[in-house]
C-alpha positions as CSV (number, residue, x, y, z in Angstrom):
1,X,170.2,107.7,113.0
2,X,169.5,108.7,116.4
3,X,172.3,111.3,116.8
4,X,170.5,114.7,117.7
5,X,171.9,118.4,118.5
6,X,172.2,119.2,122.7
7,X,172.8,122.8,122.9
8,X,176.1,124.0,124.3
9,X,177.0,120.1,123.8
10,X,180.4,119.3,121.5
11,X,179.0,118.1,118.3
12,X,176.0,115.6,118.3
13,X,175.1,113.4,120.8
14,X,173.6,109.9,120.3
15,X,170.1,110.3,121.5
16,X,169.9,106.4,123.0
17,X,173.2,106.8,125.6
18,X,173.3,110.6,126.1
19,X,172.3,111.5,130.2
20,X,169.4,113.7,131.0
21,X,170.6,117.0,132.7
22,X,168.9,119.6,134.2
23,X,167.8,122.4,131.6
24,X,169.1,120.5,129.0
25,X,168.0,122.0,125.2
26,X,167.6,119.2,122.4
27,X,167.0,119.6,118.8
28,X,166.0,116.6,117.0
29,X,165.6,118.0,113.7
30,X,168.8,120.6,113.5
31,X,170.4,120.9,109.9
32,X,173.8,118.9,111.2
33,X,171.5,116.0,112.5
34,X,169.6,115.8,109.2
35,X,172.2,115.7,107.2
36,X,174.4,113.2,109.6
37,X,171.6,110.7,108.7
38,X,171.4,111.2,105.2
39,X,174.8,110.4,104.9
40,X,174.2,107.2,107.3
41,X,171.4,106.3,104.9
42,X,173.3,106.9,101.8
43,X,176.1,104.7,103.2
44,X,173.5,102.6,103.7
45,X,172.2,102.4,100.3
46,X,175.6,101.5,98.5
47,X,175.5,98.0,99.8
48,X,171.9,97.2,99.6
49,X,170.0,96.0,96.7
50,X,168.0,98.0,95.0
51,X,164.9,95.5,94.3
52,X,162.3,97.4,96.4
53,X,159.5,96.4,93.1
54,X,160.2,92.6,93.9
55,X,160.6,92.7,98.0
56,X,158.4,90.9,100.6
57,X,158.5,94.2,102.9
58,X,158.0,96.7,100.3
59,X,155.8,99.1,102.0
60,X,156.3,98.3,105.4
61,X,160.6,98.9,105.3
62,X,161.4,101.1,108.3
63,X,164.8,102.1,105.2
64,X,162.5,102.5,102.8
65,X,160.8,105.0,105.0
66,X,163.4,107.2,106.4
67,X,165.1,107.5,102.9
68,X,162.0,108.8,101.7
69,X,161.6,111.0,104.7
70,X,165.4,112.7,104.2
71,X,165.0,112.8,100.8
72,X,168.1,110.4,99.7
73,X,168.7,109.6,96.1
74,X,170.4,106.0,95.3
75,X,173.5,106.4,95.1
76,X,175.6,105.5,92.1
77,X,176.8,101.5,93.0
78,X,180.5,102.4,92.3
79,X,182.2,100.6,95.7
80,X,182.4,97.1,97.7
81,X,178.7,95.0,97.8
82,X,178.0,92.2,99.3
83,X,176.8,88.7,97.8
84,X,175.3,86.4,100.1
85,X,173.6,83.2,98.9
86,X,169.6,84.0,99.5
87,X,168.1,82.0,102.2
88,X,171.1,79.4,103.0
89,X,169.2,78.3,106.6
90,X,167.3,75.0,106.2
91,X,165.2,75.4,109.0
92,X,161.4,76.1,108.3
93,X,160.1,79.1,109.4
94,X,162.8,82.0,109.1
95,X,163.8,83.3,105.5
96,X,167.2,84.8,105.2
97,X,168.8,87.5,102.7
98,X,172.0,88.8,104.1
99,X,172.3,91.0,101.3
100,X,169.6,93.3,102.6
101,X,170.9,93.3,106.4
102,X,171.7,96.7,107.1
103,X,173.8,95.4,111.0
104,X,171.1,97.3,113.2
105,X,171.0,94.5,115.6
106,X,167.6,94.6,116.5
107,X,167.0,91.1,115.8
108,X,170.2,90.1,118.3
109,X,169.0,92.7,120.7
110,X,165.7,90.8,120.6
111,X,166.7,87.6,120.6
112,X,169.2,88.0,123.7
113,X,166.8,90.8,126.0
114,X,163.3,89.2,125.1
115,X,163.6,85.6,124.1
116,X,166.8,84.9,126.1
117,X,168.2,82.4,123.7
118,X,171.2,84.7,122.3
119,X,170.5,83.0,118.8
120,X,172.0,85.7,117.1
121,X,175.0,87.9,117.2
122,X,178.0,89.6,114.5
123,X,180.8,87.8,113.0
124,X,184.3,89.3,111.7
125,X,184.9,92.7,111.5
126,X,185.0,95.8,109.2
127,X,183.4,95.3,105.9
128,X,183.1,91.7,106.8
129,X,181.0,91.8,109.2
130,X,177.8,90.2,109.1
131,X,174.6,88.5,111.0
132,X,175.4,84.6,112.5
133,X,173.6,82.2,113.9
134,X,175.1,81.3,116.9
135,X,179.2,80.4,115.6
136,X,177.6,80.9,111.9
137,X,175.9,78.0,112.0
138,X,172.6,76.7,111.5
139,X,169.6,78.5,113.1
140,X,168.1,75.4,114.9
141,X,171.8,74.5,115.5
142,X,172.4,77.4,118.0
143,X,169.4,76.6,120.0
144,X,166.8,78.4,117.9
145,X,163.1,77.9,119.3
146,X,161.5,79.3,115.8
147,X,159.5,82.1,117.7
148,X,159.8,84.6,114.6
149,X,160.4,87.0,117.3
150,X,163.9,88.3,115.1
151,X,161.3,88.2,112.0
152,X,159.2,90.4,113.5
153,X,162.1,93.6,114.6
154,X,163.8,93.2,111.3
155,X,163.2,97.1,110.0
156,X,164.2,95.0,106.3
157,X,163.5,92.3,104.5
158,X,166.5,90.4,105.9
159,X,164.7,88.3,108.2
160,X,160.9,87.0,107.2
161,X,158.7,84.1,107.5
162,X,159.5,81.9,105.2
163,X,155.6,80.1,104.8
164,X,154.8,83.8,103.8
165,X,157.7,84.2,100.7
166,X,155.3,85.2,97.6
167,X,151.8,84.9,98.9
168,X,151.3,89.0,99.5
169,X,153.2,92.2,100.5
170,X,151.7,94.3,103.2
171,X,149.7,96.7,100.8
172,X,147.9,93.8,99.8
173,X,146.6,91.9,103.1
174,X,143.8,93.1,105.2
175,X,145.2,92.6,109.2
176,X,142.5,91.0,111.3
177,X,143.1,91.2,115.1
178,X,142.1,88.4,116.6
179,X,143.8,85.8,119.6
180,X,145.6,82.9,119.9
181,X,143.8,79.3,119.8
182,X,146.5,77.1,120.8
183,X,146.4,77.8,124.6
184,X,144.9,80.2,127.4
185,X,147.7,82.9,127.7
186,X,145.5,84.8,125.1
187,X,147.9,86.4,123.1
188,X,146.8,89.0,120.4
189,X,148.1,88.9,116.5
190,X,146.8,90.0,113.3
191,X,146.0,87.0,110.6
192,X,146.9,88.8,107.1
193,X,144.2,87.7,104.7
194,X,144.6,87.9,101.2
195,X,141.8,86.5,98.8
196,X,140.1,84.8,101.6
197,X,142.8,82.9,103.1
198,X,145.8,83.6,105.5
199,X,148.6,84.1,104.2
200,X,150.9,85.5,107.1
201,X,150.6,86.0,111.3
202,X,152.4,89.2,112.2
203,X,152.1,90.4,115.8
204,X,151.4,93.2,117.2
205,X,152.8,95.7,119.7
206,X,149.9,97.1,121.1
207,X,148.4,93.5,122.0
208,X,147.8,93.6,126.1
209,X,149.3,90.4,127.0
210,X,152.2,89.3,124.8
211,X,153.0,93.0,122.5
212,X,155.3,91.4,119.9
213,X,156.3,88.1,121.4
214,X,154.4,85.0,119.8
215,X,155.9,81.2,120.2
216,X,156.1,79.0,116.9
217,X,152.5,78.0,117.4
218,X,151.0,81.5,117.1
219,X,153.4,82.3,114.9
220,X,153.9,80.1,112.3
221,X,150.8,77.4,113.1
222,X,147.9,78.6,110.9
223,X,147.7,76.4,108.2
224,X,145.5,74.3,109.9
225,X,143.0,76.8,109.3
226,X,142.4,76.1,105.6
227,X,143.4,72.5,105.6
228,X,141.0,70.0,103.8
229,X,140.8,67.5,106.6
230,X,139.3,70.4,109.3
231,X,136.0,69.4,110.5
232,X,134.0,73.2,110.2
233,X,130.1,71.8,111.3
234,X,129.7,68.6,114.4
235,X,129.4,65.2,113.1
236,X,127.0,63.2,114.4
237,X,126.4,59.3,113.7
238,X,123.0,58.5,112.3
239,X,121.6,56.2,114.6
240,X,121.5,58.7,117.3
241,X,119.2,61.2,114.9
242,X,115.7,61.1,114.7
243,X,114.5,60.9,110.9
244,X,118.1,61.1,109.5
245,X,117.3,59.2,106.0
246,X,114.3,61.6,105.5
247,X,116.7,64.9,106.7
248,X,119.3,63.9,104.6
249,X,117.2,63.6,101.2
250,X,115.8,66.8,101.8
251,X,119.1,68.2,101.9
252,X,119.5,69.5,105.8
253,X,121.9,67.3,107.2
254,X,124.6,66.5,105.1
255,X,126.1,62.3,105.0
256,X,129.6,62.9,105.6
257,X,133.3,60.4,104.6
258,X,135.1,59.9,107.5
259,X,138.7,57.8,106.8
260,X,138.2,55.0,109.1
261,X,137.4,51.3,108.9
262,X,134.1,50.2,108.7
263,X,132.6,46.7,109.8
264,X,129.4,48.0,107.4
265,X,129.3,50.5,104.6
266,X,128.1,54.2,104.9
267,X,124.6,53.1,102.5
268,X,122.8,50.2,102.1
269,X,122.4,48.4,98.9
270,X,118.7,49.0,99.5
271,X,119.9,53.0,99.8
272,X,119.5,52.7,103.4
273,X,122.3,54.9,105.9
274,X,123.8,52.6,108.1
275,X,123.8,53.7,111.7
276,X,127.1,54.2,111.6
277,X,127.7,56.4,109.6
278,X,128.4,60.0,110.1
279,X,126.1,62.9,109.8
280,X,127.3,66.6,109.2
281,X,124.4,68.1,111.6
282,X,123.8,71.8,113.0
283,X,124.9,72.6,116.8
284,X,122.1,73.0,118.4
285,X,121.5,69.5,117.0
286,X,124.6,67.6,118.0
287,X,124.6,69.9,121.4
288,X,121.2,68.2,122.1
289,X,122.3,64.8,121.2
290,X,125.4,65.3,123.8
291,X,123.0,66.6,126.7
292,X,120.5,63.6,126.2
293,X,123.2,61.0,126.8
294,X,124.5,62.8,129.5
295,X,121.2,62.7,131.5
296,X,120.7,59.3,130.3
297,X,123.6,57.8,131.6
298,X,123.5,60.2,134.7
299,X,120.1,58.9,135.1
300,X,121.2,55.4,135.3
301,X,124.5,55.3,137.2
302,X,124.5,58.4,138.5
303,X,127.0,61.5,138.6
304,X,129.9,59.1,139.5
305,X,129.6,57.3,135.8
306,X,131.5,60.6,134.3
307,X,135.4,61.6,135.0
308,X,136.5,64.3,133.1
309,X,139.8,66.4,131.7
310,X,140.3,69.7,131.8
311,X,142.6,71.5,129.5
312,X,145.4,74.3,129.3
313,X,144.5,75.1,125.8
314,X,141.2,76.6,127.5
315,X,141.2,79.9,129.6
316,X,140.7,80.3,133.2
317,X,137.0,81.3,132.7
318,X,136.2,78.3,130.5
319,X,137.9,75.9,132.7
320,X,136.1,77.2,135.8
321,X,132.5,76.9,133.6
322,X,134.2,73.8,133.2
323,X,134.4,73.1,136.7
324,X,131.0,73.9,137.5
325,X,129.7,71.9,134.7
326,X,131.0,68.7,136.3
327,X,130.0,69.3,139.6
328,X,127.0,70.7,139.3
329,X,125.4,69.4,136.2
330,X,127.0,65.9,135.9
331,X,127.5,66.0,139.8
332,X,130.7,64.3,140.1
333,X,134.1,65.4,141.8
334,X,135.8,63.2,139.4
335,X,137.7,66.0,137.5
336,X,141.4,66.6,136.6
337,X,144.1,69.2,134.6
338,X,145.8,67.8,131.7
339,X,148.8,70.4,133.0
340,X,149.0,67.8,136.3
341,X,149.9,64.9,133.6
């Protein structure tokens, strides 16, 4: 597809590998070039199924693109296919259709330049040849770290992220930019919402710090997001809240079921909330709670009382806030790095 016309040149040159030279003439768009990869995508097409309507990446296919773009018609199915069993791989994250791999090798070229794990590679020749994992083996088998990053080249529907099969093609997510929680690289990706919830992470090449690399956290770790045990408002136990019974009847704070063993139940039999027992409060309620037993214990055994951990998960700026919290406001030295552990 990249072959292009280089004027005084001996038929077309392959635009990747060709040298630069001095007053050299290129046409990208000449008739022969055009119709060179017409032919490469019609060659294409007559070993690639034809189920556009039903695929993942229908929409955002760089094939389905450039055949609209040249103009190709399907070709008659007359020759050789292929018939791979659909998604053979047991491992978690990666969703695999070999019937739809067209042998670009962006996903080896990806895996071998940018991750450096040389997961994948081609096996046999000819007609037979064909994407592998490792000696066509298992993906976590040949060392594979689940970082999606092959996922995210794949120009088809070969490769995709499994946790996303059926949940919403690309004209039917809304992309929100946002960054990484899980540590303080700060890497960019877009969350693809569909109906209020996340249904895929896809990354993005114009993020400033990581462009299209992601590990399996940032990846593949957002379900946590909608899961039913995720606390979403502080919890706070009653007998550290002024008026709780009284709050709690008039519907502002909110008497909350935490899984845990209790030496006393969460109500009374005379309707009373036992101390306890947890509250769902606002912040600046269970911020103010926090800061009063600071002072308080500060105020009795001094700045020394405190040790604290930093944490990697936090950036540089909030660990150095951090840092100047516990010197300054709790006033002890008495501060370490989980990353030192």
């Amino acid at each position: 597809m990249c072959v292009v016309s280089v004027e005084k040149a001996r038929g077309l040159q392959t635009a990747c590998t060709t040298p630069v030279a001095e007053g050299m003439i290129v046409e990208t768009e000449s008739e022969a070039a055009c119709e060179t990869r017409q032919f490469v995508l019609e060659m294409l097409l007559t070993d690639h199924p034809n189920d556009c309507m039903t695929c993942e990446v229908n929409g955002d296919c760089k094939l389905q693109d450039l055949v609209y773009d040249y103009g190709v018609e399907w070709p008659e199915p007359n020759g050789r296919r292929h018939v791979y069993p659909i998604d053979p791989d047991p491992n978690p994250f990666v969703f695999i259709d070999l019937n739809k791999c067209i042998l670009c090798s962006r996903c080896v070229r990806a895996c071998e330049e940018i991750q450096n794990r040389d997961v994948w590679s081609f096996a046999f020749r000819g007609f037979e040849t064909k994407l592998v994992a490792g000696t066509d083996q298992p993906m976590l088998d040949a060392r594979c770290e689940s970082c999606g990053q092959c996922v995210a080249y794949c120009p088809v529907g070969a490769l995709y992220d499994k946790m996303s099969v059926g949940l919403g093609r690309p004209n039917q997510v809304e992309k929100v930019r946002t960054t990484c929680s899980y540590c303080g690289v700060g890497c960019n990706f877009d969350l693809n919402v569909r109906n209020g919830e996340i249904v895929r992470v896809t990354s993005a090449e114009d993020a400033p710090v990581n462009g299209m690399a992601l590990c399996v956290k940032g990846r593949y770790g957002y379900d946590y997001v909608h899961h039913r045990d995720r606390l979403t408002r502080p919890l706070v136990r009653a007998k550290w809240l002024p008026d709780v019974e009284e709050r709690v009847t008039e519907g502002e704070w909110t008497l909350v079921e935490v899984a845990e063993k209790r030496a006393e139940p969460t109500v009374s039999g005379n309707g009373a909330i036992a101390g306890d027992a947890f509250i769902e409060t606002d912040w600046g309620t269970a911020l103010d709670v926090v800061a009063g037993k600071f002072a308080k214990e500060k105020q009795a055994q001094g700045g020394d009382a405190f040790s604290v951990f930093a944490s990697a998960k936090c950036t540089n700026e909030e660990n150095y806030l951090f840092s100047k919290f516990t010197r300054q406001v709790l006033g002890t030295n008495s501060i370490d790095h989980c990353a030192r552990l």
